[in-house]
C-alpha positions as CSV (number, residue, x, y, z in Angstrom):
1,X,3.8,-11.9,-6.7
2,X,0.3,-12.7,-5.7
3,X,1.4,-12.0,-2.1
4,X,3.0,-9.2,-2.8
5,X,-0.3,-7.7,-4.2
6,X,-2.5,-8.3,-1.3
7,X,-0.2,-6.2,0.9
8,X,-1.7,-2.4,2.1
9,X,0.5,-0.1,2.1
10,X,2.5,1.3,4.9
11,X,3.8,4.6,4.3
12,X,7.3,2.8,5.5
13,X,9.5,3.9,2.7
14,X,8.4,7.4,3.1
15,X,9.1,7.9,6.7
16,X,12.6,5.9,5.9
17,X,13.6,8.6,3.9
18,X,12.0,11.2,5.9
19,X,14.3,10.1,8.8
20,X,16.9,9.9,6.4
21,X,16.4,13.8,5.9
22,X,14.5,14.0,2.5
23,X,11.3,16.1,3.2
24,X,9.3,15.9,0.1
25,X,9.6,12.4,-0.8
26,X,7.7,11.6,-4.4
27,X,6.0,8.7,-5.9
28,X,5.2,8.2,-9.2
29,X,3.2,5.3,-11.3
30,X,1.5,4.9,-14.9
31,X,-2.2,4.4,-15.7
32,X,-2.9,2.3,-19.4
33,X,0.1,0.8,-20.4
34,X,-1.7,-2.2,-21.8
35,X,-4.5,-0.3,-23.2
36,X,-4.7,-0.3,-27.0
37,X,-5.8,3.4,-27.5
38,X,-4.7,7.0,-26.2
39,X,-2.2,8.4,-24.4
40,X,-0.5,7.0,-21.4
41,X,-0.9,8.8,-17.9
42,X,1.5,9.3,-14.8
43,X,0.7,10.5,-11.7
44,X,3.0,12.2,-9.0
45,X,2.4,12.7,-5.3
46,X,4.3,14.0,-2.6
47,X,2.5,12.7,0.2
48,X,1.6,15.1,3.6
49,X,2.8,13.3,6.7
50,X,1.0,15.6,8.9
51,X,-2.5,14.9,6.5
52,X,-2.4,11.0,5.6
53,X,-4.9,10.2,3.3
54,X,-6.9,6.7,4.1
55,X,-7.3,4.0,2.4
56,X,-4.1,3.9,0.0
57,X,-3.5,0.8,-2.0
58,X,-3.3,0.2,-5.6
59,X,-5.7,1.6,-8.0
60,X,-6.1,-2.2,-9.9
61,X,-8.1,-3.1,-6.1
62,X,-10.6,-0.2,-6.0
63,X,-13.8,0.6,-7.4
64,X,-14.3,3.2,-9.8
65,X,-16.2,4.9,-7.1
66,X,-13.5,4.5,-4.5
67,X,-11.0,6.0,-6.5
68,X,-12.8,9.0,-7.3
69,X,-13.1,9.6,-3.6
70,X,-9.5,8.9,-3.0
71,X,-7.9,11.1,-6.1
72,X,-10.2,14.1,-4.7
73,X,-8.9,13.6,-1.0
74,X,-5.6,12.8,-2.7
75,X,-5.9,16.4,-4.3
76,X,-6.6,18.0,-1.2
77,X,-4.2,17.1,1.4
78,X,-1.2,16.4,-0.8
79,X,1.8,19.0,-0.3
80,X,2.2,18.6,-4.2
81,X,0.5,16.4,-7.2
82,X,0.4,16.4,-10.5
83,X,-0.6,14.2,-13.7
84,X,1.2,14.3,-17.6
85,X,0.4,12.0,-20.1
86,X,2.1,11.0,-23.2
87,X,0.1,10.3,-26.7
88,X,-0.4,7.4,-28.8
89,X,2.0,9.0,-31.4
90,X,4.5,9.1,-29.0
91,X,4.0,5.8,-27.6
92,X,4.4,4.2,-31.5
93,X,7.8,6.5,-32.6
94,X,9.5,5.7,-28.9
95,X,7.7,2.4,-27.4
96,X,5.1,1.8,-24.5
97,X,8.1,1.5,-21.4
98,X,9.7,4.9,-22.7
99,X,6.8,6.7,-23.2
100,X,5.5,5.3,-19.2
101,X,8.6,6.8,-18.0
102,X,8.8,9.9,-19.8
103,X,4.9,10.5,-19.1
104,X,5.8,10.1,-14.9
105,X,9.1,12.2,-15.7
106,X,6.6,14.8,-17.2
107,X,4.4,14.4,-13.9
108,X,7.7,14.6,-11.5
109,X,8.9,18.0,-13.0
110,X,5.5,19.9,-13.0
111,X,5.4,19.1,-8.5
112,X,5.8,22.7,-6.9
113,X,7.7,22.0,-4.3
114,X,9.8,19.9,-6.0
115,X,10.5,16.2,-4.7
116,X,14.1,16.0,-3.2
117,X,13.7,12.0,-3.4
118,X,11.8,9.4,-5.9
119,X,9.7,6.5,-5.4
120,X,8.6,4.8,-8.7
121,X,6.9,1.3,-9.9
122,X,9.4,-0.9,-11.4
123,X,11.3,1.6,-13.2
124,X,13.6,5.0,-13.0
125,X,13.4,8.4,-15.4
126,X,15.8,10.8,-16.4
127,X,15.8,12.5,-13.3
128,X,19.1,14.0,-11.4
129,X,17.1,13.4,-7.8
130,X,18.2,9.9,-6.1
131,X,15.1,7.6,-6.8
132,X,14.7,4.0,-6.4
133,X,12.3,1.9,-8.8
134,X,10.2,-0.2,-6.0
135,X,8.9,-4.1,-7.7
136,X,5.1,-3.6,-6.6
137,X,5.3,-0.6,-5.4
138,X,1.7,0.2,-6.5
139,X,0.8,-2.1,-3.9
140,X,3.4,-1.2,-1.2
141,X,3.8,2.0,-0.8
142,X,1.5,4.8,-0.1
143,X,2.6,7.8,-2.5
144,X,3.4,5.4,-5.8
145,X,0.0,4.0,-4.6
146,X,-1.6,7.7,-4.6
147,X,-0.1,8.9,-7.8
148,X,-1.1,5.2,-9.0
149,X,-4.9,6.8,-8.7
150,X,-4.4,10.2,-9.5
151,X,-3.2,8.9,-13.0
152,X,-5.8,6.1,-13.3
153,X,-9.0,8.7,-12.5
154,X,-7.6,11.3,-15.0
155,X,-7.2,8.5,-18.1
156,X,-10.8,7.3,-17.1
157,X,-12.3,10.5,-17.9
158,X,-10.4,11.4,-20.4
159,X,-11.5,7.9,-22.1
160,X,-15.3,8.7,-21.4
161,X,-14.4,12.2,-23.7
162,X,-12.8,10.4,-26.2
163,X,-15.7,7.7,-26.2
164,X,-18.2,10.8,-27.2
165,X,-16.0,11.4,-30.1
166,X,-16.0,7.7,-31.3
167,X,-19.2,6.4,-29.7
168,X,-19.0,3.0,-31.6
169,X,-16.0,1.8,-29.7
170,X,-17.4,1.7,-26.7
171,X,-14.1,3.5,-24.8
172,X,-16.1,4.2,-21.5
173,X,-16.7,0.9,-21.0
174,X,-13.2,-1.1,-21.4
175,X,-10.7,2.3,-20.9
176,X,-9.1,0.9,-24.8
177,X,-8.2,-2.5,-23.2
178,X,-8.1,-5.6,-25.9
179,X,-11.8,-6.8,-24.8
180,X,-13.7,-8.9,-26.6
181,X,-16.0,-5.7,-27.7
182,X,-13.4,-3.1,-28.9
183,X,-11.6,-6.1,-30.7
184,X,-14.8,-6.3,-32.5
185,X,-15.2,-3.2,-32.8
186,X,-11.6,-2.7,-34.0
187,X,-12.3,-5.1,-36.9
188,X,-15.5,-3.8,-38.2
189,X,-14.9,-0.4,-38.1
190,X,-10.8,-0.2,-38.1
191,X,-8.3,1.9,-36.0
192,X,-9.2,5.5,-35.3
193,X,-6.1,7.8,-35.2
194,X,-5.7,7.8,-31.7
195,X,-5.3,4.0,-31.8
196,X,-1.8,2.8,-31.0
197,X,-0.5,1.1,-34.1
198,X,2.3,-0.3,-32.8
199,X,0.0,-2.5,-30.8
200,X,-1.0,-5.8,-32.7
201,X,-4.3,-5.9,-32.1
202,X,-4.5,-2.7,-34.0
203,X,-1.7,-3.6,-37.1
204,X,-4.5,-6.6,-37.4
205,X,-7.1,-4.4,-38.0
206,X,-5.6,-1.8,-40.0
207,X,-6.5,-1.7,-43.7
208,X,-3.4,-0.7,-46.0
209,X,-5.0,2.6,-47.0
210,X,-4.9,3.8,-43.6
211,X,-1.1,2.5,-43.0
212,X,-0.9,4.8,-45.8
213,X,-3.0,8.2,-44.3
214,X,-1.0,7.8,-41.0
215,X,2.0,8.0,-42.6
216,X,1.1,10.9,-44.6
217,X,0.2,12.6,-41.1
218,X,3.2,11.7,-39.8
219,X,4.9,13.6,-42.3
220,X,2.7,16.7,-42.8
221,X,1.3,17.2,-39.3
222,X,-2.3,16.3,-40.4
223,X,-4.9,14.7,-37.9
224,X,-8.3,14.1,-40.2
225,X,-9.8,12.4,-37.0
226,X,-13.1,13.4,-38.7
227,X,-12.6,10.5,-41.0
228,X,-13.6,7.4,-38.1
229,X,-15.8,9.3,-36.1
Protein backbone atom coordinates (compact mmCIF):
# COMPACT_ATOMS: atom_id res chain seq x y z
CA UNK A 1 0.00 0.00 0.00
CA UNK A 2 2.61 2.46 1.12
CA UNK A 3 4.42 1.60 -2.12
CA UNK A 4 1.79 1.95 -4.07
CA UNK A 5 1.30 5.60 -2.87
CA UNK A 6 4.74 6.84 -3.60
CA UNK A 7 4.29 5.96 -7.27
CA UNK A 8 3.72 9.20 -9.98
CA UNK A 9 1.57 8.74 -12.19
CA UNK A 10 2.03 7.65 -15.80
CA UNK A 11 -0.69 8.44 -17.94
CA UNK A 12 -0.29 4.42 -18.93
CA UNK A 13 -3.89 3.48 -18.55
CA UNK A 14 -5.04 6.24 -20.67
CA UNK A 15 -2.93 5.73 -23.63
CA UNK A 16 -3.90 1.73 -23.12
CA UNK A 17 -7.26 2.56 -23.82
CA UNK A 18 -6.51 5.24 -26.24
CA UNK A 19 -4.81 2.52 -28.39
CA UNK A 20 -7.49 0.35 -27.63
CA UNK A 21 -9.78 3.00 -29.60
CA UNK A 22 -11.53 4.98 -26.72
CA UNK A 23 -10.80 8.75 -27.35
CA UNK A 24 -12.11 10.46 -24.42
CA UNK A 25 -11.05 8.39 -21.61
CA UNK A 26 -12.51 9.74 -17.98
CA UNK A 27 -11.28 9.64 -14.52
CA UNK A 28 -13.09 10.26 -11.61
CA UNK A 29 -12.28 10.49 -7.67
CA UNK A 30 -13.95 11.89 -4.32
CA UNK A 31 -12.74 14.70 -2.08
CA UNK A 32 -14.06 14.35 2.02
CA UNK A 33 -15.25 11.18 2.51
CA UNK A 34 -13.97 11.06 6.07
CA UNK A 35 -14.81 14.63 6.83
CA UNK A 36 -17.53 15.04 9.47
CA UNK A 37 -19.39 18.06 7.86
CA UNK A 38 -20.74 19.02 4.27
CA UNK A 39 -21.25 17.61 1.20
CA UNK A 40 -19.03 15.14 -0.57
CA UNK A 41 -17.19 16.30 -3.92
CA UNK A 42 -16.29 14.31 -7.19
CA UNK A 43 -14.27 15.49 -9.76
CA UNK A 44 -14.17 14.29 -13.59
CA UNK A 45 -11.45 14.85 -16.15
CA UNK A 46 -10.98 13.74 -19.54
CA UNK A 47 -7.44 14.35 -19.88
CA UNK A 48 -5.89 16.12 -23.38
CA UNK A 49 -3.13 13.90 -24.79
CA UNK A 50 -2.02 16.54 -27.04
CA UNK A 51 -1.91 19.22 -23.68
CA UNK A 52 -0.54 17.05 -20.63
CA UNK A 53 -0.79 18.78 -17.61
CA UNK A 54 2.53 18.44 -15.25
CA UNK A 55 2.99 17.43 -12.16
CA UNK A 56 -0.17 14.94 -11.68
CA UNK A 57 -0.20 12.83 -8.52
CA UNK A 58 -2.64 12.53 -5.80
CA UNK A 59 -4.13 15.52 -4.18
CA UNK A 60 -3.31 13.88 -0.41
CA UNK A 61 0.76 14.78 -1.63
CA UNK A 62 0.34 18.39 -2.58
CA UNK A 63 0.21 21.59 -0.99
CA UNK A 64 -2.72 23.63 -0.82
CA UNK A 65 -0.77 26.00 -3.04
CA UNK A 66 0.17 23.33 -5.57
CA UNK A 67 -3.12 22.25 -6.06
CA UNK A 68 -4.52 25.51 -6.81
CA UNK A 69 -2.03 25.78 -9.61
CA UNK A 70 -2.73 22.36 -10.89
CA UNK A 71 -6.89 22.51 -10.74
CA UNK A 72 -6.42 25.95 -12.75
CA UNK A 73 -4.06 24.31 -15.42
CA UNK A 74 -6.23 21.31 -15.03
CA UNK A 75 -9.23 23.66 -16.10
CA UNK A 76 -7.47 24.86 -18.92
CA UNK A 77 -6.15 22.24 -20.99
CA UNK A 78 -8.63 19.53 -20.21
CA UNK A 79 -10.91 18.38 -23.26
CA UNK A 80 -13.73 18.12 -20.52
CA UNK A 81 -14.03 18.61 -16.51
CA UNK A 82 -16.45 18.88 -14.27
CA UNK A 83 -17.15 18.70 -10.25
CA UNK A 84 -20.86 17.57 -8.41
CA UNK A 85 -21.07 17.13 -4.91
CA UNK A 86 -23.56 15.39 -2.84
CA UNK A 87 -24.95 16.91 0.75
CA UNK A 88 -24.66 15.85 4.18
CA UNK A 89 -28.52 15.00 4.03
CA UNK A 90 -27.85 12.78 1.46
CA UNK A 91 -24.88 11.20 2.77
CA UNK A 92 -26.98 10.29 6.28
CA UNK A 93 -30.46 8.89 4.23
CA UNK A 94 -28.06 6.68 1.67
CA UNK A 95 -24.44 6.26 3.39
CA UNK A 96 -20.91 7.85 2.84
CA UNK A 97 -19.75 5.06 -0.21
CA UNK A 98 -23.18 5.62 -2.06
CA UNK A 99 -23.27 9.06 -1.84
CA UNK A 100 -19.04 9.15 -3.12
CA UNK A 101 -20.30 7.25 -6.03
CA UNK A 102 -23.31 8.99 -6.94
CA UNK A 103 -21.46 12.51 -6.32
CA UNK A 104 -18.54 11.24 -9.22
CA UNK A 105 -21.69 9.70 -11.22
CA UNK A 106 -23.11 13.36 -11.01
CA UNK A 107 -19.56 14.73 -12.13
CA UNK A 108 -19.26 11.91 -15.16
CA UNK A 109 -22.67 12.96 -16.75
CA UNK A 110 -22.31 16.81 -16.66
CA UNK A 111 -18.54 16.10 -19.14
CA UNK A 112 -19.38 17.69 -22.66
CA UNK A 113 -17.90 15.54 -24.74
CA UNK A 114 -18.94 12.74 -22.91
CA UNK A 115 -16.31 9.96 -21.79
CA UNK A 116 -16.64 6.79 -23.93
CA UNK A 117 -14.46 4.95 -21.10
CA UNK A 118 -14.09 5.23 -17.07
CA UNK A 119 -11.33 5.34 -14.82
CA UNK A 120 -12.40 5.49 -11.13
CA UNK A 121 -10.74 5.06 -7.41
CA UNK A 122 -11.69 1.85 -5.96
CA UNK A 123 -15.11 1.78 -7.05
CA UNK A 124 -17.72 1.81 -10.12
CA UNK A 125 -21.23 3.99 -10.60
CA UNK A 126 -24.27 3.45 -12.38
CA UNK A 127 -22.87 4.14 -15.54
CA UNK A 128 -23.68 2.19 -19.04
CA UNK A 129 -19.89 3.20 -20.30
CA UNK A 130 -17.24 0.27 -19.64
CA UNK A 131 -15.20 1.54 -16.56
CA UNK A 132 -12.81 -0.15 -14.38
CA UNK A 133 -12.44 0.81 -10.53
CA UNK A 134 -8.42 1.18 -10.30
CA UNK A 135 -6.98 0.21 -6.20
CA UNK A 136 -4.83 3.60 -5.84
CA UNK A 137 -5.68 5.02 -8.68
CA UNK A 138 -5.37 8.50 -7.11
CA UNK A 139 -1.88 7.74 -7.08
CA UNK A 140 -1.49 5.89 -10.38
CA UNK A 141 -3.10 7.33 -12.87
CA UNK A 142 -3.09 10.78 -14.28
CA UNK A 143 -6.84 11.70 -14.98
CA UNK A 144 -8.40 9.95 -11.48
CA UNK A 145 -5.33 11.84 -10.11
CA UNK A 146 -6.58 15.29 -11.87
CA UNK A 147 -10.25 14.96 -11.06
CA UNK A 148 -8.77 13.80 -7.55
CA UNK A 149 -7.74 17.79 -7.37
CA UNK A 150 -10.41 19.31 -9.17
CA UNK A 151 -12.66 17.88 -6.41
CA UNK A 152 -10.32 18.45 -3.47
CA UNK A 153 -9.78 22.51 -4.45
CA UNK A 154 -13.59 22.99 -4.94
CA UNK A 155 -14.52 21.36 -1.24
CA UNK A 156 -11.68 23.59 0.14
CA UNK A 157 -13.31 26.64 -0.78
CA UNK A 158 -16.45 25.79 -0.34
CA UNK A 159 -15.33 24.83 3.45
CA UNK A 160 -13.74 28.37 3.85
CA UNK A 161 -17.61 29.71 2.80
CA UNK A 162 -19.16 27.58 5.15
CA UNK A 163 -16.46 28.52 7.91
CA UNK A 164 -17.83 32.37 7.45
CA UNK A 165 -21.14 31.09 8.27
CA UNK A 166 -20.14 29.12 11.39
CA UNK A 167 -16.91 30.89 12.39
CA UNK A 168 -16.58 29.06 15.76
CA UNK A 169 -15.86 25.74 14.12
CA UNK A 170 -12.95 26.58 12.71
CA UNK A 171 -13.90 24.74 9.00
CA UNK A 172 -10.98 26.57 7.09
CA UNK A 173 -8.64 25.22 9.09
CA UNK A 174 -9.36 21.15 9.33
CA UNK A 175 -11.86 20.98 5.93
CA UNK A 176 -14.68 19.12 8.83
CA UNK A 177 -12.10 16.40 9.59
CA UNK A 178 -12.41 14.74 13.37
CA UNK A 179 -9.37 17.13 14.75
CA UNK A 180 -8.77 17.65 18.01
CA UNK A 181 -10.39 21.43 17.56
CA UNK A 182 -13.68 20.78 15.73
CA UNK A 183 -14.18 17.76 18.25
CA UNK A 184 -14.00 20.43 20.76
CA UNK A 185 -15.76 22.51 19.17
CA UNK A 186 -18.38 19.89 18.25
CA UNK A 187 -18.96 19.35 22.05
CA UNK A 188 -19.30 22.75 23.29
CA UNK A 189 -21.29 24.15 20.79
CA UNK A 190 -23.06 20.91 19.13
CA UNK A 191 -23.68 19.86 15.50
CA UNK A 192 -24.72 22.56 13.08
CA UNK A 193 -27.22 21.22 10.37
CA UNK A 194 -24.81 20.65 7.79
CA UNK A 195 -23.02 18.18 10.19
CA UNK A 196 -23.27 14.56 9.08
CA UNK A 197 -25.27 12.84 11.80
CA UNK A 198 -24.65 9.62 10.75
CA UNK A 199 -21.13 10.12 11.69
CA UNK A 200 -20.25 9.25 15.44
CA UNK A 201 -18.45 11.90 16.34
CA UNK A 202 -21.45 14.03 15.66
CA UNK A 203 -24.43 11.43 17.25
CA UNK A 204 -21.90 12.08 20.43
CA UNK A 205 -22.39 15.47 20.41
CA UNK A 206 -25.81 15.87 19.51
CA UNK A 207 -28.22 16.88 22.29
CA UNK A 208 -31.76 15.11 22.11
CA UNK A 209 -33.62 18.27 21.24
CA UNK A 210 -31.73 18.61 18.10
CA UNK A 211 -32.19 14.78 17.12
CA UNK A 212 -35.60 16.06 17.44
CA UNK A 213 -35.42 19.55 15.11
CA UNK A 214 -33.65 17.45 12.34
CA UNK A 215 -36.17 15.20 12.26
CA UNK A 216 -38.82 17.72 12.05
CA UNK A 217 -36.79 19.14 8.89
CA UNK A 218 -36.55 16.10 7.51
CA UNK A 219 -40.13 15.88 7.35
CA UNK A 220 -41.21 19.47 6.56
CA UNK A 221 -38.37 20.64 4.43
CA UNK A 222 -37.15 23.23 7.02
CA UNK A 223 -33.40 24.32 7.34
CA UNK A 224 -33.33 26.93 10.50
CA UNK A 225 -29.45 27.03 10.04
CA UNK A 226 -29.81 30.40 11.68
CA UNK A 227 -30.16 28.55 14.90
CA UNK A 228 -25.96 27.47 15.28
CA UNK A 229 -24.54 30.20 13.62
Amino acid sequence: MGEARTLRCSGRLERELRHAGYLRVAGADEAGRGSLFGPVYAGAVILSPERPVRGLRDSKQLTPERREELAACIRKQAVSWAVAAVDARVIDRINIYQASRLAMKRALEQLTPPADHLLLDAVTVDLAAPQRAIIHGDALCQSIAAASILAKVARDQALAEWDRIYPRYGLARHKGYATEEHLQALRRYGPTLEHRFSYEPVQAATPRWLWWLCEQRRADGRENRWLWR
